[in-house]
DSSP file (Angstrom, degrees, kcal/mol; ACC not computed):
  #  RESIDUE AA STRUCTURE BP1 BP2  ACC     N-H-->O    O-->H-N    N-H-->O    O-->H-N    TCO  KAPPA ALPHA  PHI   PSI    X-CA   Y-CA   Z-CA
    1    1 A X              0   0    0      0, 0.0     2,-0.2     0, 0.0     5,-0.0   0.000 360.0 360.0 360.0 115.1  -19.4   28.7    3.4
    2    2 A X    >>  -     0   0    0      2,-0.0     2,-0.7     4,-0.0     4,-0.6  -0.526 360.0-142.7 -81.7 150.7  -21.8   27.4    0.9
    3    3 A X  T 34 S+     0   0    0      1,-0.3     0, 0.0    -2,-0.2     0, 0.0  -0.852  87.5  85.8 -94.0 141.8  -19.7   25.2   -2.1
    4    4 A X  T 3> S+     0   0    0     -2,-0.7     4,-0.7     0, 0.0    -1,-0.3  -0.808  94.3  40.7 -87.2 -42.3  -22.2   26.6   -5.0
    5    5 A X  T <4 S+     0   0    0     -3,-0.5     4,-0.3     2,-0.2     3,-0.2   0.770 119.3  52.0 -81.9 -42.2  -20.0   29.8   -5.4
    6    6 A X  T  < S+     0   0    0     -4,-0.6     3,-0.5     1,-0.2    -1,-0.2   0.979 116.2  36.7 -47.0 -58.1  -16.7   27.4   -5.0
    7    7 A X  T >4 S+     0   0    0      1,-0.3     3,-1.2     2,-0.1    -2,-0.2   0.099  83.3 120.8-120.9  16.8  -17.6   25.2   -7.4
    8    8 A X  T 3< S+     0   0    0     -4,-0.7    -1,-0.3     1,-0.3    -2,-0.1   0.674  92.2   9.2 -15.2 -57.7  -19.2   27.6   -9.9
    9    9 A X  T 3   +     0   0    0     -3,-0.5     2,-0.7    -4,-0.3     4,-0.4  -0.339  67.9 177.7-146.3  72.0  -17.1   27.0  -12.7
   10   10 A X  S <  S+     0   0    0     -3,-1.2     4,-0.4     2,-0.2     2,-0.1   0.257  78.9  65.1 -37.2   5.3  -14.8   23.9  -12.1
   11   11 A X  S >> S+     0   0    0     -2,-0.7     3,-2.5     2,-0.2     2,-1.3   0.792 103.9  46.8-120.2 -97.8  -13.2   24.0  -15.6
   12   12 A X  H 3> S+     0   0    0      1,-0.3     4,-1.9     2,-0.2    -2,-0.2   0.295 107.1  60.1 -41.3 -16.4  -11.7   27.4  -14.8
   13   13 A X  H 3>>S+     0   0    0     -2,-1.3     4,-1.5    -4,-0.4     5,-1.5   0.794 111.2  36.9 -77.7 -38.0  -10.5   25.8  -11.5
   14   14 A X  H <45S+     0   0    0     -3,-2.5    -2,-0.2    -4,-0.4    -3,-0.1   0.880 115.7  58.7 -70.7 -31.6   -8.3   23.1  -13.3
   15   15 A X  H  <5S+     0   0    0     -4,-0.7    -2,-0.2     1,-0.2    -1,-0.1   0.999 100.8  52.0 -45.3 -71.0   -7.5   25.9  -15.9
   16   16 A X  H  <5S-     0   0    0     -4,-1.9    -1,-0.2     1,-0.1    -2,-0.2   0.788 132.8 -95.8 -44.0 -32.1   -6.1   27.8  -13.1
   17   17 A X  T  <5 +     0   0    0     -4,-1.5     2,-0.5     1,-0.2    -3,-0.2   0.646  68.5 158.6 115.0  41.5   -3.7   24.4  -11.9
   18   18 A X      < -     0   0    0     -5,-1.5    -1,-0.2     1,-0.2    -5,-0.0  -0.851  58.7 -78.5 -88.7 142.7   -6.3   23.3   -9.4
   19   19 A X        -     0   0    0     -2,-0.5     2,-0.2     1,-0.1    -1,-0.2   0.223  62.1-173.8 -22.6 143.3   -5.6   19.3   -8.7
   20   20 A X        -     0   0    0     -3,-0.1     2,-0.4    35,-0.0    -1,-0.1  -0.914  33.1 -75.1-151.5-165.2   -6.9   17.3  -11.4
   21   21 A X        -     0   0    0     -2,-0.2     2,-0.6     1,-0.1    37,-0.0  -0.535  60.9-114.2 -82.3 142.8   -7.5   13.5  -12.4
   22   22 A X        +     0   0    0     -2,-0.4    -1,-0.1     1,-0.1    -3,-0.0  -0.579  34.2 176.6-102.4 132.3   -4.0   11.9  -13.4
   23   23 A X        -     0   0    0     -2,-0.6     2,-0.3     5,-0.0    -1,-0.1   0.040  54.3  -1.4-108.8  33.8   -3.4   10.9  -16.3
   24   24 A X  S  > S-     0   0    0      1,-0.1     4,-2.0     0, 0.0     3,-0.3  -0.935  75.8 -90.5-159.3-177.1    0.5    9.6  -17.0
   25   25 A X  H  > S+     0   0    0     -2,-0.3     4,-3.1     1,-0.2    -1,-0.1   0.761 117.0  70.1 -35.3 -55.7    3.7    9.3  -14.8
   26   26 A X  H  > S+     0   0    0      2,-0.3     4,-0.6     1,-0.2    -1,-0.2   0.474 105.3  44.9-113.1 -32.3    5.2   12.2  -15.3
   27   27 A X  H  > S+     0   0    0     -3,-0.3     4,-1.1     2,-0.1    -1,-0.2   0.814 110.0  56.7 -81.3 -38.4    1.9   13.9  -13.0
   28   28 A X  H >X S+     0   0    0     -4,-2.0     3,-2.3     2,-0.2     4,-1.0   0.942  99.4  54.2 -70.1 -71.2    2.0   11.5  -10.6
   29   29 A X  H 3X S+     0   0    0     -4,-3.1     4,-1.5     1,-0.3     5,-0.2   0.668 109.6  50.0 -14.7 -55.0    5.3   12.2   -9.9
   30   30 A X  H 3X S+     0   0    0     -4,-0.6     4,-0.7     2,-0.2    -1,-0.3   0.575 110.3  47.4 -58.5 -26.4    4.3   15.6   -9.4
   31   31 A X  H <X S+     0   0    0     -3,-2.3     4,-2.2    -4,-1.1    -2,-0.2   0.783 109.1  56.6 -87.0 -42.7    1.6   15.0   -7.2
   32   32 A X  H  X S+     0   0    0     -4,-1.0     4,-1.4     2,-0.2    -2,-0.2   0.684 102.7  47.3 -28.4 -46.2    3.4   12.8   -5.3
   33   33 A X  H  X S+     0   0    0     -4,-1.5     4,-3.5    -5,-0.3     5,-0.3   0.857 114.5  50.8 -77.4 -56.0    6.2   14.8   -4.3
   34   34 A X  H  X S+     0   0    0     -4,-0.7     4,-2.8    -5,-0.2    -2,-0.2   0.936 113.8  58.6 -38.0 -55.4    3.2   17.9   -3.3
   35   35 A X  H  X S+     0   0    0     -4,-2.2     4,-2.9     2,-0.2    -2,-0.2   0.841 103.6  38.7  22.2-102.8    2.2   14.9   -1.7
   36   36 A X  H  X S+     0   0    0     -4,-1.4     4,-1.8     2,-0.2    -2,-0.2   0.754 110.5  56.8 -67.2 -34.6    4.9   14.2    0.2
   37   37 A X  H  X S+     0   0    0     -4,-3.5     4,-1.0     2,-0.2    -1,-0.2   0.918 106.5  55.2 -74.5 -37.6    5.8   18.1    1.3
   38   38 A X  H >< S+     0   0    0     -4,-2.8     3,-1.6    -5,-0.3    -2,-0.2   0.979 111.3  46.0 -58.5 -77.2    2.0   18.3    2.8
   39   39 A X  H 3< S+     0   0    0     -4,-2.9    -2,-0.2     1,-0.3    -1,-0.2   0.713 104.5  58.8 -17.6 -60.3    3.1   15.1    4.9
   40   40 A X  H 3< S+     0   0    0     -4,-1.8    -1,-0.3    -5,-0.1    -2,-0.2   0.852  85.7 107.6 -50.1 -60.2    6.3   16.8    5.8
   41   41 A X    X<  -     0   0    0     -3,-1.6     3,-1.0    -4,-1.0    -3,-0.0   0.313  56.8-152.7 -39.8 107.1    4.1   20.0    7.6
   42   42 A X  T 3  S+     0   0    0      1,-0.2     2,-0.3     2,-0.0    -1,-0.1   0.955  90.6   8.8 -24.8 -69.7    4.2   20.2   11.4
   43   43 A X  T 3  S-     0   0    0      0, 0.0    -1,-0.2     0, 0.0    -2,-0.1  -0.508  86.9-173.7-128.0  65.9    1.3   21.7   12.0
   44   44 A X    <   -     0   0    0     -3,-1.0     2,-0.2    -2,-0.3    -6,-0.0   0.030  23.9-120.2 -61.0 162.0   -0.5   21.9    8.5
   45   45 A X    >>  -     0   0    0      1,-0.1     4,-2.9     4,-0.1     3,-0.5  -0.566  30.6 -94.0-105.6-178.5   -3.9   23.8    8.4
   46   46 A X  H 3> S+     0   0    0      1,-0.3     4,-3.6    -2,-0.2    -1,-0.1   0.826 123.0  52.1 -58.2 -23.1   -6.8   22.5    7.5
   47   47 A X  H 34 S+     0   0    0      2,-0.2    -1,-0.3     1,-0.2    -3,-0.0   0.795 104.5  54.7 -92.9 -12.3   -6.9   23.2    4.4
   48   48 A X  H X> S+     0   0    0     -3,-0.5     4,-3.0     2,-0.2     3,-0.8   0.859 105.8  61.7 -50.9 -40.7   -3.3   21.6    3.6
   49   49 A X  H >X S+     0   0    0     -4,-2.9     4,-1.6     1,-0.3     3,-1.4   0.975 104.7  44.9 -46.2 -70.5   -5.0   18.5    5.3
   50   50 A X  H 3< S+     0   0    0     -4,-3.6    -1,-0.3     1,-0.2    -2,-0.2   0.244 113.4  52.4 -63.9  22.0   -7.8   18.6    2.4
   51   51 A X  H X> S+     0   0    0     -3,-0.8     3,-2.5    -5,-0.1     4,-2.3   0.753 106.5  48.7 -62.6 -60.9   -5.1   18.9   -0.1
   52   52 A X  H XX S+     0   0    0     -4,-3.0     3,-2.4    -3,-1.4     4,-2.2   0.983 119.5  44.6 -72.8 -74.6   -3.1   16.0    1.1
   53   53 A X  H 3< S+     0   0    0     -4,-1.6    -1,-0.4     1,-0.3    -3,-0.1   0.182 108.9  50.5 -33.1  -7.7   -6.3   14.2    0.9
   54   54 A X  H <> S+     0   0    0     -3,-2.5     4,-1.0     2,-0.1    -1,-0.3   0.503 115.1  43.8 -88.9 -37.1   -7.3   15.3   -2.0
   55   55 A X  H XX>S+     0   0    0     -3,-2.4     4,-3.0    -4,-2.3     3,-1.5   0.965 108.4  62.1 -54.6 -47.4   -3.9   14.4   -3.6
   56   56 A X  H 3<5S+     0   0    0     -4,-2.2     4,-0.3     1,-0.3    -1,-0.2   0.773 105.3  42.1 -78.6 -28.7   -3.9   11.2   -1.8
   57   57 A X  H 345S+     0   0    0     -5,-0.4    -1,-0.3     2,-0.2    -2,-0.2   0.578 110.5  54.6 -94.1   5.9   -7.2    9.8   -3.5
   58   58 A X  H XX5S+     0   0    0     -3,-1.5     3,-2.4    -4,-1.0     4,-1.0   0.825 116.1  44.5 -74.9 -61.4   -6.2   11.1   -7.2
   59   59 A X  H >X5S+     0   0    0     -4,-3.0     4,-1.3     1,-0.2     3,-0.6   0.854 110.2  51.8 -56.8 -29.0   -2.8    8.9   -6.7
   60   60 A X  H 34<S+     0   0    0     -5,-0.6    -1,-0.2    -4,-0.3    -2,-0.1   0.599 108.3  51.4-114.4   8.3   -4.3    6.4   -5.4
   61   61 A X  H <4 S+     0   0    0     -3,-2.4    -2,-0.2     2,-0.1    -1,-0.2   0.379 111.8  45.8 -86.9  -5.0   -6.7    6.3   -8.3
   62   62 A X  H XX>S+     0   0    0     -4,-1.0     3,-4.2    -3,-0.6     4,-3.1   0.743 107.0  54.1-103.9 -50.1   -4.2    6.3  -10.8
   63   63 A X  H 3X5S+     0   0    0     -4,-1.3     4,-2.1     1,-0.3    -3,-0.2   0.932 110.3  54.0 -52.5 -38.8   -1.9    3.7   -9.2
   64   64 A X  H 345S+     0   0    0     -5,-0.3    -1,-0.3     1,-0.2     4,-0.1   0.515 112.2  39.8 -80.4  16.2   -4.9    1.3   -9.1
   65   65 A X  H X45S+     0   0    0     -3,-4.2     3,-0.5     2,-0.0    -1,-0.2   0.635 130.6  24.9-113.6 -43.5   -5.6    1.6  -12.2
   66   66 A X  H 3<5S+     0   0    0     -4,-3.1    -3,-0.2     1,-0.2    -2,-0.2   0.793 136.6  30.1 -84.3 -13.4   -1.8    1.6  -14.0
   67   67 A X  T 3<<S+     0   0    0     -4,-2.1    -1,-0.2    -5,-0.9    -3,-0.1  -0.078  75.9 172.3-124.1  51.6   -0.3   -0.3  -11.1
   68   68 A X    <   -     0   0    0     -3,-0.5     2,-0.7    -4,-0.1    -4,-0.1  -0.148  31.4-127.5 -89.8 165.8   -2.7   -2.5   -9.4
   69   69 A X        -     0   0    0      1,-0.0    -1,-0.1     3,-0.0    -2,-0.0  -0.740  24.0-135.9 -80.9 111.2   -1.2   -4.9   -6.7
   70   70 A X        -     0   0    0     -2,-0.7     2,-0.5     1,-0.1    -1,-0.0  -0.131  26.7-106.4 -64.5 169.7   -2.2   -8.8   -7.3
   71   71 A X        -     0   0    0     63,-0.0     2,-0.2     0, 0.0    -1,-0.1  -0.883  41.5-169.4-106.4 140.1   -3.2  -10.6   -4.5
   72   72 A X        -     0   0    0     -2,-0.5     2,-0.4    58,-0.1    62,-0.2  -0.901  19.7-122.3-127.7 146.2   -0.8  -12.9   -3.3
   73   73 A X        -     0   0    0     -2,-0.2     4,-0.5     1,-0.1     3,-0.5  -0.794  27.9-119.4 -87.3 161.4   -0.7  -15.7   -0.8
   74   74 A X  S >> S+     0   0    0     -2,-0.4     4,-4.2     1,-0.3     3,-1.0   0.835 116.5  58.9 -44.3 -49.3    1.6  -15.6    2.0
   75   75 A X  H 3> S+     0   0    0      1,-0.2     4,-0.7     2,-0.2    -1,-0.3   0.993 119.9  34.2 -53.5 -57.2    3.5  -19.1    0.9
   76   76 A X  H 3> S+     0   0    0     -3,-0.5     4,-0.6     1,-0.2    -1,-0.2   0.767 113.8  63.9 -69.4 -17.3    4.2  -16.8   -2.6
   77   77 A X  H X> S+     0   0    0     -3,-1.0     3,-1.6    -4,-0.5     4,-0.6   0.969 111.1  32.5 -81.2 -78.9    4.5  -13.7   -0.2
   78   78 A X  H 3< S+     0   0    0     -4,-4.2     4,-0.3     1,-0.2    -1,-0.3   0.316 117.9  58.3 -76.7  18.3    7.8  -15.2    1.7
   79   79 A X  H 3X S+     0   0    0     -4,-0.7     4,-2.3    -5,-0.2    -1,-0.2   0.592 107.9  44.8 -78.4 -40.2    9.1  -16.9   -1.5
   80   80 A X  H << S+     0   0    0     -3,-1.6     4,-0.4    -4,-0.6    -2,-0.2   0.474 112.0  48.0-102.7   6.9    9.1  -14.2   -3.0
   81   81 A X  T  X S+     0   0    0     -4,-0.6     4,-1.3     2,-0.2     5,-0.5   0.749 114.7  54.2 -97.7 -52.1   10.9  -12.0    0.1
   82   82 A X  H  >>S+     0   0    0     -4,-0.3     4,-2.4     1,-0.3     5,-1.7   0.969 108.6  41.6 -68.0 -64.8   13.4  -14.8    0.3
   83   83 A X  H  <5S+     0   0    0     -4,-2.3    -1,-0.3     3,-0.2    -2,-0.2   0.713 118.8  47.4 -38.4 -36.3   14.5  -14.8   -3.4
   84   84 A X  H  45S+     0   0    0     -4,-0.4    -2,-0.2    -3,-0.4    -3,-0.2   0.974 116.6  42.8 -70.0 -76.0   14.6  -10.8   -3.6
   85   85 A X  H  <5S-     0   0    0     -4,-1.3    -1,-0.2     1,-0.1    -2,-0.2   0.517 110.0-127.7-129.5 -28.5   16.4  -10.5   -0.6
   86   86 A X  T  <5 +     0   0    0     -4,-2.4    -3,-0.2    -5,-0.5    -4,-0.1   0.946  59.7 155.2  79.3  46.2   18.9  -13.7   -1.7
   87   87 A X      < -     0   0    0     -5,-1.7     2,-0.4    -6,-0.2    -1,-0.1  -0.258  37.3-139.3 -92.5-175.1   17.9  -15.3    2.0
   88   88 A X    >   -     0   0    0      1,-0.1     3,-4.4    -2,-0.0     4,-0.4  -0.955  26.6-105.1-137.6 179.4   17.9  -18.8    2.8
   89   89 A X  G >  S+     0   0    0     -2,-0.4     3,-3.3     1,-0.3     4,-0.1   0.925 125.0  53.1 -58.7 -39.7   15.4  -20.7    4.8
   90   90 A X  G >  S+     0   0    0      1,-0.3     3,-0.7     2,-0.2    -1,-0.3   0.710  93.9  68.4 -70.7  -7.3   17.8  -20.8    7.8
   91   91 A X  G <  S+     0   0    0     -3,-4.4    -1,-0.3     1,-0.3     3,-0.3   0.813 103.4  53.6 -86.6 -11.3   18.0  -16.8    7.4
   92   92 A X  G X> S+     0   0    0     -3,-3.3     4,-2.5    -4,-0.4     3,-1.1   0.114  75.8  95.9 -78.6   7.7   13.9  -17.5    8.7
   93   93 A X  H X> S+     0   0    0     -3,-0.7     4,-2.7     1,-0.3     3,-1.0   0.939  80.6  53.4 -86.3 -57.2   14.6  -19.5   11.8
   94   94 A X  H 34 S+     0   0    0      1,-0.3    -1,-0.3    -3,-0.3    -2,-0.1   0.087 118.9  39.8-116.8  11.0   14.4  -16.3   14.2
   95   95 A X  H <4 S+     0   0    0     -3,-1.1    -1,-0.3    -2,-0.8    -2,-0.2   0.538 130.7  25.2-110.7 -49.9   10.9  -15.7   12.5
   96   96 A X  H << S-     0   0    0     -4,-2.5    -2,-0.2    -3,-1.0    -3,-0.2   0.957  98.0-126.9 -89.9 -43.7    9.8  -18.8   12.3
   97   97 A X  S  < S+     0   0    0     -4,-2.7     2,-0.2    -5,-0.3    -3,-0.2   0.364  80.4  26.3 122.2  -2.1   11.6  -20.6   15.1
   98   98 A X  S  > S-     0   0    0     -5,-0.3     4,-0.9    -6,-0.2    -3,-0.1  -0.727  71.8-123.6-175.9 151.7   13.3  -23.8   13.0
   99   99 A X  H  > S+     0   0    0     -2,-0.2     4,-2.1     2,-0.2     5,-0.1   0.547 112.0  59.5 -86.4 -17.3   14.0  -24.2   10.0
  100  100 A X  H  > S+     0   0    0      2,-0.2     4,-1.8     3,-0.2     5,-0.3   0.967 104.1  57.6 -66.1 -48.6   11.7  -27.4    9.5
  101  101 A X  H  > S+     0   0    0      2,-0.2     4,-2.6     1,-0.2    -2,-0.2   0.933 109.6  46.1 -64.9 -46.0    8.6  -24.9   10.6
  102  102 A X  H  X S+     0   0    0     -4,-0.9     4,-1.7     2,-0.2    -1,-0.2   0.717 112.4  53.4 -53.5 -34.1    9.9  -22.7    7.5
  103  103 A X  H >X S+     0   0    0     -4,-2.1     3,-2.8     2,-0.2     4,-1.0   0.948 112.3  42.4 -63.6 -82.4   10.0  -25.9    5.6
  104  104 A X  H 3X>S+     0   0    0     -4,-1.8     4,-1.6     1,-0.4     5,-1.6   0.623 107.9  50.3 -33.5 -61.9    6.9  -26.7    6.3
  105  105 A X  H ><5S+     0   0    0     -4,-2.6     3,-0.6    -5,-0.3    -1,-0.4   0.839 108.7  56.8 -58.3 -28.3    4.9  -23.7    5.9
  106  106 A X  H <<5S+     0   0    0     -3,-2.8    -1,-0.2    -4,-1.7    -2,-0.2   0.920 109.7  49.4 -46.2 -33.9    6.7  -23.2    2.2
  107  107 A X  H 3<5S-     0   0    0     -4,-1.0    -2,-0.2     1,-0.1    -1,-0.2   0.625 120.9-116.1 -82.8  -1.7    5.3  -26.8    1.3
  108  108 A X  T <<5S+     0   0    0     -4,-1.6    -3,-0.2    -3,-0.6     3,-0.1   0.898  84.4 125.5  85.4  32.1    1.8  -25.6    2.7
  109  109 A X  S   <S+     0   0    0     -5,-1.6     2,-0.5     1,-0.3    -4,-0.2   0.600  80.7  21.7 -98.1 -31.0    2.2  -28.5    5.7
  110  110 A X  S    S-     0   0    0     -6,-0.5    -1,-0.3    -9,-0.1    -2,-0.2  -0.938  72.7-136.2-126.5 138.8    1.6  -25.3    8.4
  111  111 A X        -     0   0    0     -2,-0.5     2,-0.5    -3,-0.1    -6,-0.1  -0.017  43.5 -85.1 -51.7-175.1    0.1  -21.9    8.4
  112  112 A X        -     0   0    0     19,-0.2     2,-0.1    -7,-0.1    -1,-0.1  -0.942  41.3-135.9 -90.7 130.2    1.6  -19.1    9.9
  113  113 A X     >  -     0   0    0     -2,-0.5     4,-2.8   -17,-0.1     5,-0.0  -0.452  32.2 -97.5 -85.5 156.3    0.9  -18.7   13.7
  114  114 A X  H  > S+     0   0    0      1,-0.2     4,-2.2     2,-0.2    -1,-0.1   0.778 122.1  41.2 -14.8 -58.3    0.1  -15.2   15.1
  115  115 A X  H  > S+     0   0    0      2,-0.2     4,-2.2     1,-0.2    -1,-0.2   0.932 105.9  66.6 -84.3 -40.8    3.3  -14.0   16.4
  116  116 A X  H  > S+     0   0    0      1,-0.2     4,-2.5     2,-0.2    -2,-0.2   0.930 100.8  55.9 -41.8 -48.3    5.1  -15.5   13.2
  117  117 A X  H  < S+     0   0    0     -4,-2.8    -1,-0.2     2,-0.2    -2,-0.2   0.930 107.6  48.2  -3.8 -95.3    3.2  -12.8   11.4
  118  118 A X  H  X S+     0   0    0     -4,-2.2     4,-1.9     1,-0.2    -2,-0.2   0.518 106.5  54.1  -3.6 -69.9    4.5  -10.6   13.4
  119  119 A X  H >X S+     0   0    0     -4,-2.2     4,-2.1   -24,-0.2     3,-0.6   0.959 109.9  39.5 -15.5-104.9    7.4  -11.6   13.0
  120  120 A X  H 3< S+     0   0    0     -4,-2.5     6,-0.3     2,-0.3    -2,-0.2   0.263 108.8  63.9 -52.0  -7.3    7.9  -11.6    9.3
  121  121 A X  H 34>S+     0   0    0     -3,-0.2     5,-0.6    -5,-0.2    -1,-0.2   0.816 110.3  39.5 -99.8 -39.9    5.9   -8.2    9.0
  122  122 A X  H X<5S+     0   0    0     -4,-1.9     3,-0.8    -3,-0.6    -2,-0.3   0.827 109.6  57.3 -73.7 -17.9    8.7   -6.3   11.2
  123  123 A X  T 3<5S+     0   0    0     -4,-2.1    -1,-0.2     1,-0.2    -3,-0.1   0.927 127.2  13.6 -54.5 -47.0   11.3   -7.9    9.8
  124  124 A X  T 3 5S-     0   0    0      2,-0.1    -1,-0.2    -4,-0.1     2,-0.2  -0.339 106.7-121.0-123.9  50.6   10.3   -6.7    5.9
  125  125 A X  T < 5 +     0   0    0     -3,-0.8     2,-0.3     1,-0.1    -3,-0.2   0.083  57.7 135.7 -50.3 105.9    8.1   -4.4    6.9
  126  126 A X      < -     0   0    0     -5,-0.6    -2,-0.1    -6,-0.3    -1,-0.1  -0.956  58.9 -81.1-123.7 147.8    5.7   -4.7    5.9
  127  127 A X    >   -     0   0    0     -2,-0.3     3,-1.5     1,-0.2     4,-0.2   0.012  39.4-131.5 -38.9 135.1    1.6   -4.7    6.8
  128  128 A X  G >  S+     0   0    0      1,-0.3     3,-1.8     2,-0.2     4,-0.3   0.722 101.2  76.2 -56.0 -25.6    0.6   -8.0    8.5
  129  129 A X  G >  S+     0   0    0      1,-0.3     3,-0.9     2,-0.2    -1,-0.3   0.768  86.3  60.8 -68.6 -31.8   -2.3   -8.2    6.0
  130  130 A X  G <  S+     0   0    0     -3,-1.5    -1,-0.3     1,-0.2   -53,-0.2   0.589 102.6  52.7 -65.5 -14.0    0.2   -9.3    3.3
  131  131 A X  G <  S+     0   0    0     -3,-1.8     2,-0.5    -4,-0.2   -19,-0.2   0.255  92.9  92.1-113.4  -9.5    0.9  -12.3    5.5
  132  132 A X  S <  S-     0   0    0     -3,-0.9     2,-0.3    -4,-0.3   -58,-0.1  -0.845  75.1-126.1 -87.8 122.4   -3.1  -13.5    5.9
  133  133 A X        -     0   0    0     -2,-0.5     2,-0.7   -60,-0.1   -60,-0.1  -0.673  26.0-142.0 -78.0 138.4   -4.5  -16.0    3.7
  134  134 A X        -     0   0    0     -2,-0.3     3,-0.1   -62,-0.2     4,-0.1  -0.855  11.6-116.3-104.8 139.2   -7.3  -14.5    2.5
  135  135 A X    >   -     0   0    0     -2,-0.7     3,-0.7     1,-0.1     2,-0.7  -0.006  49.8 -95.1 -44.8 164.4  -10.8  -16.8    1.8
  136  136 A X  T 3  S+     0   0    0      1,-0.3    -1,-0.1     2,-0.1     3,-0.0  -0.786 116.3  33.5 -74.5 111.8  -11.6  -16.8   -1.9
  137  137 A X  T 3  S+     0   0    0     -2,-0.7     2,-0.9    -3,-0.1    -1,-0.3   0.330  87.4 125.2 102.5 -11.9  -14.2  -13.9   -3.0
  138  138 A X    <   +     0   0    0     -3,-0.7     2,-0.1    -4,-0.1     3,-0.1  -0.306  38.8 109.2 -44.2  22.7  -12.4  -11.9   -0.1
  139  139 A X  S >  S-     0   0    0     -2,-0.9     3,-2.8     1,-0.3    -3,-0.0  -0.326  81.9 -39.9-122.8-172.6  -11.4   -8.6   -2.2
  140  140 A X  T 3  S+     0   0    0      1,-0.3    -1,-0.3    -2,-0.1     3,-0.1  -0.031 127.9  15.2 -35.5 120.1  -12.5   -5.3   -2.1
  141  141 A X  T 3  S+     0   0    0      1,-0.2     2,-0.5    -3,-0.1    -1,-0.3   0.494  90.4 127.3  86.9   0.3  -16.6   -4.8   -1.8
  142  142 A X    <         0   0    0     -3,-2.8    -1,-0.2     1,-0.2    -4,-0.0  -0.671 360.0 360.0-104.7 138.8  -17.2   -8.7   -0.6
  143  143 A X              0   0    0     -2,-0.5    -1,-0.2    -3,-0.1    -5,-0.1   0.278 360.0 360.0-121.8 360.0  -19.2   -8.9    2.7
């Protein structure tokens, strides 16, 4: 199917309530949710697939621009899991493996080893990447 006939007059496609870029909450919400019913589909067809996918990079062009996520380091990462969560360090020993290894690594005496990672990502699951120190200059585009 050649896209010159598609894409003929795109302002009459948005007219019509084709996806568009979002601009407040109150659309993401709404796209989100569309979102989330394209997820839902057993056996979506292809062209629900480029829906979801279409959805899924407007939302995730508006949350990075009204919500972006700092980078954090791990020490600020599990400081800030413990306090939210009202833990104490000892509530880390089955993650870390002592609570001295927990000291340490808050005061920046230890990294995290491999499985501790692990660890700490199923526990609050969350992605291990949150849990990596990353080099400085390390962000999006740096090779």
């Amino acid at each position: 199917m050649s896209m010159a006939p598609v894409l003929a007059n795109p302002a009459k496609m948005i007219a019509r309530g084709a996806p568009h870029i979002i601009r407040n909450d109150e659309e993401l919400a709404v796209y989100t949710d569309a979102l989330f019913k394209l997820s839902a589909l057993e056996n979506p067809s292809s062209d629900e697939i480029e829906a979801a996918e279409l959805l899924t990079m407007l939302i995730e062009r508006y949350e990075a621009e009204y919500y972006p996520v700092p980078q954090a380091d791990p020490i600020s990462v599990v400081r800030y899991l413990i306090e939210k969560g009202k833990l104490s360090q000892r509530d880390l020993i089955p993650q870390f493996g002592s609570e001295s290894a927990v000291s340490m690594f808050l005061s920046g005496q230890r990294n995290l080893s491999l499985e501790q990672i692990r660890k700490l990502s199923a526990r609050f699951k969350l992605s291990t990447d949150v849990f990596i120190l990353k080099p400085v200059g390390a962000g999006a585009g740096a090779d």
